[in-house]
C-alpha positions as CSV (number, residue, x, y, z in Angstrom):
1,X,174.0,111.3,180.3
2,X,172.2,114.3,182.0
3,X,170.3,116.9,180.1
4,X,171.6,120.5,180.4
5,X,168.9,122.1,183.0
6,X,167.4,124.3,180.4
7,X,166.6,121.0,177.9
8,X,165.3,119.4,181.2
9,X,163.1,122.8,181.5
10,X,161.8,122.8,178.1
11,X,161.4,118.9,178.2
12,X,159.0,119.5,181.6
13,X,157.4,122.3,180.0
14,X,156.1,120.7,176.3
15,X,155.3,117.3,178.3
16,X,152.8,119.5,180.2
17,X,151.1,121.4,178.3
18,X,149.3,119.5,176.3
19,X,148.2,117.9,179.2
20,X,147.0,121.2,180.6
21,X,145.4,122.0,177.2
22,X,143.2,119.6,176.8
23,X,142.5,119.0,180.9
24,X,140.8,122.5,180.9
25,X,138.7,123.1,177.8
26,X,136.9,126.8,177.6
27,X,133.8,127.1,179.1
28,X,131.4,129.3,177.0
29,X,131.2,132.9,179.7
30,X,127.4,132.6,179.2
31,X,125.2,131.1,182.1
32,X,122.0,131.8,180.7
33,X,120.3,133.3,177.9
34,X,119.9,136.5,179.7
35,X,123.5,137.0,179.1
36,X,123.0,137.6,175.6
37,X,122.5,140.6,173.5
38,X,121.1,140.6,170.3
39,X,119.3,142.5,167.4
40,X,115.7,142.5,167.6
41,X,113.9,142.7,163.5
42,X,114.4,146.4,163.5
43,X,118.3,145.7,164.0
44,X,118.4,147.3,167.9
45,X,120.0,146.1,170.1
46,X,118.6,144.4,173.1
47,X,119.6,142.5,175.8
48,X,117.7,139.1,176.4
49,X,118.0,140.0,180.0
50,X,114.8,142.0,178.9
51,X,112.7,138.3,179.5
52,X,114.3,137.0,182.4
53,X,111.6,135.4,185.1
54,X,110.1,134.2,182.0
55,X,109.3,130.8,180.2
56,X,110.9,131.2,176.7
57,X,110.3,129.1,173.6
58,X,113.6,130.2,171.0
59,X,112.7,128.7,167.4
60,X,114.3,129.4,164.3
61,X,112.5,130.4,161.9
62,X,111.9,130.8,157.7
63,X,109.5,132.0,155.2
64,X,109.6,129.6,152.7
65,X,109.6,126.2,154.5
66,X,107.2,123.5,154.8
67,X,107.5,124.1,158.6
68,X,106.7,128.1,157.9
69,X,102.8,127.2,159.0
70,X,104.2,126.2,162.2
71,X,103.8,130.2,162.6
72,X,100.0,130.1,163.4
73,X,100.9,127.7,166.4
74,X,103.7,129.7,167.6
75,X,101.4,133.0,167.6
76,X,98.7,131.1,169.0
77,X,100.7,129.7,172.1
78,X,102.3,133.1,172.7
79,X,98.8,134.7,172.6
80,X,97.2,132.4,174.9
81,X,100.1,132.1,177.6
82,X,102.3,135.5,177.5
83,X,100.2,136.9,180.5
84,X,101.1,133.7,182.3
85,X,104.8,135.0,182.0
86,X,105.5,133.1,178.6
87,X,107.4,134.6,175.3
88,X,108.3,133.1,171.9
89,X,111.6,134.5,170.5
90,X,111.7,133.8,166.4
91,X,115.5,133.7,165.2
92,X,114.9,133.8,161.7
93,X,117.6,132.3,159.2
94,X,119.2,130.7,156.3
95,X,120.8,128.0,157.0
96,X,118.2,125.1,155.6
97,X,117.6,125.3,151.6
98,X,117.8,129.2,151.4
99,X,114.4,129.3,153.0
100,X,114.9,132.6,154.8
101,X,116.4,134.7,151.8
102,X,114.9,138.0,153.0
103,X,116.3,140.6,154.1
104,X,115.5,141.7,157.8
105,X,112.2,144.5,156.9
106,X,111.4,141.5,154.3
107,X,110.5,138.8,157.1
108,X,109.0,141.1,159.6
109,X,106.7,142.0,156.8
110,X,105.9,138.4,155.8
111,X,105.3,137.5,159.2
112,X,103.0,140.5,160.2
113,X,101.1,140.3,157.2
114,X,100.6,136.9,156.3
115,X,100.7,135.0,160.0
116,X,100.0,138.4,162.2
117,X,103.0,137.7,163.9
118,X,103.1,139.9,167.3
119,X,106.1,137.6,170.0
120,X,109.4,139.3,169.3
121,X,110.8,138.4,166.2
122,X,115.2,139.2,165.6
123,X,117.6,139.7,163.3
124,X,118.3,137.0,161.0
125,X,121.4,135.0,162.4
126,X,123.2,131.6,161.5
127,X,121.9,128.7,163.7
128,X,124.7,126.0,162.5
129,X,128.0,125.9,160.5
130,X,131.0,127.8,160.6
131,X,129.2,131.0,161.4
132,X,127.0,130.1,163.9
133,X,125.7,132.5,166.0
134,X,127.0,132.0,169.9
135,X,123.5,131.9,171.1
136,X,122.7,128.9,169.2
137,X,125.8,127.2,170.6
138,X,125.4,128.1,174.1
139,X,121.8,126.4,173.7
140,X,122.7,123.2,172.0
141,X,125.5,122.8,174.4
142,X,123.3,123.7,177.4
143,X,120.5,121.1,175.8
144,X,119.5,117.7,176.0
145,X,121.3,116.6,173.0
146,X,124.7,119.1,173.4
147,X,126.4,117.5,169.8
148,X,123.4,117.7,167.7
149,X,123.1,120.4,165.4
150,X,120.0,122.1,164.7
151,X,118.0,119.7,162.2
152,X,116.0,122.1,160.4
153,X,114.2,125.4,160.5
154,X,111.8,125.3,163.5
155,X,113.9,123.8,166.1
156,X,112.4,124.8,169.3
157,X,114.2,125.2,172.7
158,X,112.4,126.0,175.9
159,X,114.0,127.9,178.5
160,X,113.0,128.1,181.8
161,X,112.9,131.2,184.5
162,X,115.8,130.4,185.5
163,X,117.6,131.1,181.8
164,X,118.5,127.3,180.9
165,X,117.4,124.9,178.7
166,X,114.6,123.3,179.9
167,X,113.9,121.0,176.9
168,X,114.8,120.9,172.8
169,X,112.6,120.0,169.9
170,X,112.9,118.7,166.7
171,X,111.8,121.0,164.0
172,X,108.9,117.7,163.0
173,X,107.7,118.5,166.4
174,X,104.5,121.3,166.4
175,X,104.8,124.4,169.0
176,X,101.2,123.0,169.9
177,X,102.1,119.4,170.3
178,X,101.6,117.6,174.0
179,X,105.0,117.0,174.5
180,X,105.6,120.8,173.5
181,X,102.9,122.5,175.6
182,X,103.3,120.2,178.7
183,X,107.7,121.3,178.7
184,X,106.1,125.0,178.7
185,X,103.6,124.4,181.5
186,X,106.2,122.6,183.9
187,X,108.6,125.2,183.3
188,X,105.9,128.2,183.8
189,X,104.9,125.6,187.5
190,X,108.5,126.1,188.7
């Protein structure tokens, strides 16, 4: 027995499209990180495309963590390399044992004051879960390791000149470490 032509239609139609669904996933519209535009700690706005030619190391960051010392490194690095074309980008937040419960003003005091923070700090954002922030998904899905979530606070990414991901780093791993500083100084070669 024949199918009427419109069940034959609808038939063709529902076999295909899941097909076609799952065959062509989205692709995030970013390409690199200069594509993205964020808050800086004051809550501007400001597009990242402010860095681009430059080697970027993106951490997140928090006030109250064991990693929070991890600060003096990451001010030290960005003073001794940001004339080479280098910048550290601190994403504070709140996503690892309430460690960053400040408010924005809050951490930008805390890091002036008590670490003399001066690489461009922003606005507090979610770096995993439900809310996180599309940055932090364009760079885990543009790293090394694209279904890993961030592991704690202090994850570092190092982006290269080009905008991509040119390496990721656990938060155990120091901004100063060899492994650290030799992904920075290839990327600042290129």
């Amino acid at each position: 027995m024949k199918l009427p032509l419109t069940l034959s239609i609808i038939a063709i139609v529902a076999g295909c499209t899941p097909f076609v669904m799952a065959s062509s996933p989205a692709a995030p519209l970013e390409k690199s990180i200069y594509d993205f535009k964020m808050q800086d700690i004051d809550v501007k706005a400001i597009s990242l495309a402010k860095f681009k030619g430059k080697v970027l190391l993106v951490v997140n960051v928090a006030s109250k963590c064991g990693n929070t010392p991890q600060y003096d490194a990451l001010e030290s690095l960005y003073e001794a390399k940001k004339k080479s074309g280098f910048a550290v980008l601190g994403f504070p937040a709140n996503n690892f044992g309430q460690q960053e419960p400040g408010s924005n003003s809050e951490i930008k005091e805390f890091c002036t004051s008590t670490y003399k923070v001066k690489f461009p700090m922003f606005a507090k954002i979610s770096v995993k879960g439900q809310d996180e922030h599309p940055l932090y998904k364009w760079l885990r899905a543009n790293s090394n390791r694209p279904n890993d979530d961030i592991d704690w606070n202090f994850s570092k990414f190092v982006i290269g000149k080009d905008g991509k991901v040119a390496a990721r780093f656990r938060a155990s791993v120091t901004p100063d470490s060899p492994e650290v500083v030799a992904a920075i100084n290839a990327a600042l070669a290129k």
